[in-house]
C-alpha positions as CSV (number, residue, x, y, z in Angstrom):
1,X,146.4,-136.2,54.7
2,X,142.6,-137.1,54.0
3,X,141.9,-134.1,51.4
4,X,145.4,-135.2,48.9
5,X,143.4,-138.6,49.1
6,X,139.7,-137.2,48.2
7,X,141.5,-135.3,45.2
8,X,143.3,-138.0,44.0
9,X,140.4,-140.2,44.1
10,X,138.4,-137.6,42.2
11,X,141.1,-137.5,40.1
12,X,140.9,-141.4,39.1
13,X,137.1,-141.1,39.0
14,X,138.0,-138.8,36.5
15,X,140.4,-140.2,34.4
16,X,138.8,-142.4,32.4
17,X,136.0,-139.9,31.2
18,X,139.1,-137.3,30.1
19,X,141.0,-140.3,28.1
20,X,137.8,-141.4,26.7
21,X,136.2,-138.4,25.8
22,X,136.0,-137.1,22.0
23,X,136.8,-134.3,21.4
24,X,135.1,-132.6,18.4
25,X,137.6,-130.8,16.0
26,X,135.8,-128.5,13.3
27,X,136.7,-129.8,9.9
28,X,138.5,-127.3,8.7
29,X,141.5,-129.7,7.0
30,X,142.5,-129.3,3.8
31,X,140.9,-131.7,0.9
32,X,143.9,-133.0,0.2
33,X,144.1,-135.9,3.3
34,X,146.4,-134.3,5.3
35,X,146.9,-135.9,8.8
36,X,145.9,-134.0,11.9
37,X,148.2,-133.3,14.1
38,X,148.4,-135.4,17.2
39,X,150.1,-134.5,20.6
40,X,152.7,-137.3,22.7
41,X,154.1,-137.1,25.5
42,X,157.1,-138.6,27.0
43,X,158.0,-138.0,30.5
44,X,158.9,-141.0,32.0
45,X,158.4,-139.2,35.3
46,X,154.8,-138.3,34.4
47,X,152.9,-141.3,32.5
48,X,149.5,-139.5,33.5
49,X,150.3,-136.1,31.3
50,X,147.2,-135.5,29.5
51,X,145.1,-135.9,32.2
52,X,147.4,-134.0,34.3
53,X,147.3,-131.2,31.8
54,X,143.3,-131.0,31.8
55,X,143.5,-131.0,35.5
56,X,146.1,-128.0,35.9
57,X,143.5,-126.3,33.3
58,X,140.8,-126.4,35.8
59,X,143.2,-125.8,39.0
60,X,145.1,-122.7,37.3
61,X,142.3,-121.0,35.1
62,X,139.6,-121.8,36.6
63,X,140.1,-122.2,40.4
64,X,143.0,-120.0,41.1
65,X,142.1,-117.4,39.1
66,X,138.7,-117.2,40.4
67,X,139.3,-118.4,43.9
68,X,142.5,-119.4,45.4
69,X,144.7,-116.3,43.9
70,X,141.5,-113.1,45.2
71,X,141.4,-115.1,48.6
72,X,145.4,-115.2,49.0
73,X,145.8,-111.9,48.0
74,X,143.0,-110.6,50.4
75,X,144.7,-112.6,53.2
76,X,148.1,-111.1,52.2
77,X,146.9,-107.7,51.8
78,X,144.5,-107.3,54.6
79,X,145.5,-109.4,57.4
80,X,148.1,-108.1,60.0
81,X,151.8,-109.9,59.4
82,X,151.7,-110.8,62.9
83,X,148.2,-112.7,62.9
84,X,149.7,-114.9,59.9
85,X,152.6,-115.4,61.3
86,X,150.9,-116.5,64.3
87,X,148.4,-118.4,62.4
88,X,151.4,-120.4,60.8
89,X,153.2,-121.3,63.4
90,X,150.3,-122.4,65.2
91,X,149.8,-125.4,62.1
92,X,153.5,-126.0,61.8
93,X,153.8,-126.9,65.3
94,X,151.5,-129.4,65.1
95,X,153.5,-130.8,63.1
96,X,156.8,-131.4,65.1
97,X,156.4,-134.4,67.1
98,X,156.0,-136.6,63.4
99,X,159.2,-134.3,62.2
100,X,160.7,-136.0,65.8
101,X,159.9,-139.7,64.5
102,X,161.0,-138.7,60.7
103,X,164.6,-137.4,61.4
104,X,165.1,-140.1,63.6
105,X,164.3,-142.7,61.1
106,X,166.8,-141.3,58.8
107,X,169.4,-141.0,61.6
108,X,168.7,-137.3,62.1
109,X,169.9,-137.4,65.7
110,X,170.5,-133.5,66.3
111,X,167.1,-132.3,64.1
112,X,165.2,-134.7,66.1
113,X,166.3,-133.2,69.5
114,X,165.6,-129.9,67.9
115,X,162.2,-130.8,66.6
116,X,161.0,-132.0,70.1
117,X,162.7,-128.8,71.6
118,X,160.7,-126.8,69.7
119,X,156.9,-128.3,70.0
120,X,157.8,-128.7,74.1
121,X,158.9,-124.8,74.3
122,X,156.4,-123.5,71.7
123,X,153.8,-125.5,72.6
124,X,154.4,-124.5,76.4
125,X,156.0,-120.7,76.9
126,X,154.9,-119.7,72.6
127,X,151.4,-120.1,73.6
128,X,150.7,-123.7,71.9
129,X,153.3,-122.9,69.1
130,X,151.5,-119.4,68.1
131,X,155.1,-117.6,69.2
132,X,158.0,-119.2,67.7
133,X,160.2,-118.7,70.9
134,X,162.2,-121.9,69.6
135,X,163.3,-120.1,66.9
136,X,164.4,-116.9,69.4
137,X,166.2,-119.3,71.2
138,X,168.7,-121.1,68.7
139,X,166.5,-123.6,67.5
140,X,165.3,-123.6,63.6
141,X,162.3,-125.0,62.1
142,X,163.1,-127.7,59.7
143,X,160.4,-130.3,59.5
144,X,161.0,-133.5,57.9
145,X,158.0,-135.8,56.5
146,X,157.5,-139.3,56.3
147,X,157.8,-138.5,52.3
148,X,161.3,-137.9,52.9
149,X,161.9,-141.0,54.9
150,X,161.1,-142.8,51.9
151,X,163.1,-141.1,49.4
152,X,166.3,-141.1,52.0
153,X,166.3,-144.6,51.4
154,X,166.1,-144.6,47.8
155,X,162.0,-144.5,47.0
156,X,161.4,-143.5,43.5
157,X,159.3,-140.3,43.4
158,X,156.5,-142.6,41.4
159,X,154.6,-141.0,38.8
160,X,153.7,-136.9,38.7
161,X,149.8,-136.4,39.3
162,X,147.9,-133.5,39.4
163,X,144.9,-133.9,41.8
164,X,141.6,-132.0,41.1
165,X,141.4,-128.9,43.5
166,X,144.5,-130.1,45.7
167,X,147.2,-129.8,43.0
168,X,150.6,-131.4,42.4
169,X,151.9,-135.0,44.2
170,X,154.1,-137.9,43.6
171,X,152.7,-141.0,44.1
172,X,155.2,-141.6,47.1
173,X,154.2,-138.5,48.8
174,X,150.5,-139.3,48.8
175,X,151.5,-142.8,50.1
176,X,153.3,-141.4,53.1
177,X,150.7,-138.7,54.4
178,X,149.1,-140.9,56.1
179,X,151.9,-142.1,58.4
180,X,152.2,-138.7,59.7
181,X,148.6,-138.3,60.8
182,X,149.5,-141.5,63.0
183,X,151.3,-139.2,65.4
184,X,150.2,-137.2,68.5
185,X,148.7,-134.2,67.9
186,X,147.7,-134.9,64.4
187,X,146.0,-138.0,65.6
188,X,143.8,-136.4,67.7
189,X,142.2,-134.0,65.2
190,X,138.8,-134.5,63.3
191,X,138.0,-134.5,60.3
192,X,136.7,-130.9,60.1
193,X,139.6,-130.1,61.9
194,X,141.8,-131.3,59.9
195,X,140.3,-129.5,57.4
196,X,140.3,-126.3,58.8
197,X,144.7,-127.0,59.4
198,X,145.0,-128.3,55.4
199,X,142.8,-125.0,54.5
200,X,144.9,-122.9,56.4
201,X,148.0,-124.4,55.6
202,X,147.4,-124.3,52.0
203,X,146.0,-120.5,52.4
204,X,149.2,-119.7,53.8
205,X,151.8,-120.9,50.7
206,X,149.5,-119.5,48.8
207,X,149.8,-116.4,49.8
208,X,153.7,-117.0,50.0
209,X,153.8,-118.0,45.9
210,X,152.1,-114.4,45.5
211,X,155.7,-113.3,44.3
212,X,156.3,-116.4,41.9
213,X,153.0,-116.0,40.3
214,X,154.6,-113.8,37.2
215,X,157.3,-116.3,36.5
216,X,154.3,-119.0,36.2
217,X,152.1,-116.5,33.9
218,X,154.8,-115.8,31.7
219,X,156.0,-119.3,31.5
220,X,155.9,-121.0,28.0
221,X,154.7,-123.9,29.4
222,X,153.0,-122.9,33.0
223,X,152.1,-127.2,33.2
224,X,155.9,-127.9,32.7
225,X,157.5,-124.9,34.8
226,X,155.4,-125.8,38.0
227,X,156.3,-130.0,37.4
228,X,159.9,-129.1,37.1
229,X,159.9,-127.0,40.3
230,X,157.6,-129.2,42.2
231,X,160.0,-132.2,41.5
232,X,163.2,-130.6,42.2
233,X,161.6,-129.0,45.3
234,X,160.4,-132.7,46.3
235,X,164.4,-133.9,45.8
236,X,165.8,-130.4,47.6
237,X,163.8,-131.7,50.7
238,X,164.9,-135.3,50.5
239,X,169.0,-134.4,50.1
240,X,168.4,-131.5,52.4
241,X,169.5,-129.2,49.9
242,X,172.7,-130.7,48.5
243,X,170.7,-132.4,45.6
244,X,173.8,-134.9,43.6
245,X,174.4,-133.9,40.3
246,X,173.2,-136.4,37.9
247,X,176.0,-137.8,35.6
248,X,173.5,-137.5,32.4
249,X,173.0,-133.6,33.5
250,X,177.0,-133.6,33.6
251,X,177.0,-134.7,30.2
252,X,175.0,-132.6,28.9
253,X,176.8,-129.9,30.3
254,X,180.0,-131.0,28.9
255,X,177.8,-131.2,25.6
256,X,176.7,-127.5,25.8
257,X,180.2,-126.0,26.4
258,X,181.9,-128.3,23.3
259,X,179.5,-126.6,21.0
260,X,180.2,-123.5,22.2
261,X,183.7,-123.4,21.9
């Protein structure tokens, strides 16, 4: 998708001015030369953290408190369930014929035959996908992206980022975007237009997190709450919900309950 790419690219432009940057710390340490403190991180899954944390800053107390969270919650509040419902499935359907390509690829054969089922009867008798009469009819949405193609076939995630105005991805996500813009009728669309999808799209689970938003505020660490979901949500999609325990996490386990007893 073209806007993941203009964040990300901000984000780089970026990066070397927050690494750089000096940060002025009142002296207010004691006379007798003790150290000041200095923060490390380790996540081998996210190399980039302190210039992810300055970017969730600005995303989550600046731009979502000021912007994104008022606009989703007048869009929740004030617009009719059935207009958003309609709105929705309107952009998801667009987005069926690459879901077609993407189960196929991973051997898929039945999700594939549902996928084209439902953009040829949505797009046809649901009034170019704004009904979901596939749905009505037996047939479940359950789109599959090019992301997940990658990662069925053993892909590494790549390294956490958190983009300027766009928000969390993983380096093989932002990769794979672009693959399913190839397909028909994403192909077609222009660059406003595809703004206007990614808007509403984004306007749409934005207004769906409207029920998480406590568990985030109330988070110890609202940067490391949000990375753990967003990377176990990014492995729920790939294993299509039956994620393999990791033998480390077993241990662990086995750990816990041994000091227990």
């Amino acid at each position: 998708m073209k806007l993941k790419w203009i964040g990300v690219l901000l984000g780089f432009a970026l990066l070397p001015k927050v690494y750089g940057a000096e940060v002025a710390v009142p002296d207010n340490t004691p006379k007798d030369g003790a150290s000041a403190v200095k923060i490390t991180y380790e996540d081998p899954r996210d190399p980039f953290e302190g210039f992810n944390r300055a970017m969730w800053d600005f995303n989550y107390l600046f731009l979502d408190r000021y912007l994104y969270r008022p606009v989703a919650h007048g869009y929740n509040d004030y617009i009719p369930l059935p207009a958003k419902t309609g709105i929705n499935n309107f952009v998801q359907n667009l987005e069926e014929p690459s879901s077609v390509v993407n189960n196929l690829l991973q051997g898929k054969w039945g999700w594939a035959a549902n996928a084209g089922g439902r953009f040829t009867v949505n797009t046809t008798i649901g009034l170019l996908g704004v009904i979901d009469v596939a749905d009505m009819m037996g047939m479940p949405r359950k789109q599959d992206e090019f992301n997940e193609v990658l990662g069925y076939y053993g892909v590494p995630n790549g390294p956490y980022f958190m983009a300027p105005f766009a928000g969390p991805y993983v380096v093989r996500e932002l990769a794979s975007d672009w693959v399913d813009g190839l397909y028909f009728p994403l192909s077609e669309l222009t660059v406003w237009q595809s703004v206007v999808k990614w808007g509403l799209k984004s306007l749409h689970a934005r207004a769906s997190a409207i029920d998480q938003e406590r568990l985030v505020d109330n988070a110890l660490d609202p940067y490391a709450f949000v990375k753990d979901a967003y990377l176990q949500h990014m492995d729920y999609k790939v294993y299509d919900g039956n994620v393999p325990q990791k033998q480390e996490d077993d241990e662990l386990l086995d750990q816990y309950m041994q000091e227990l007893e």
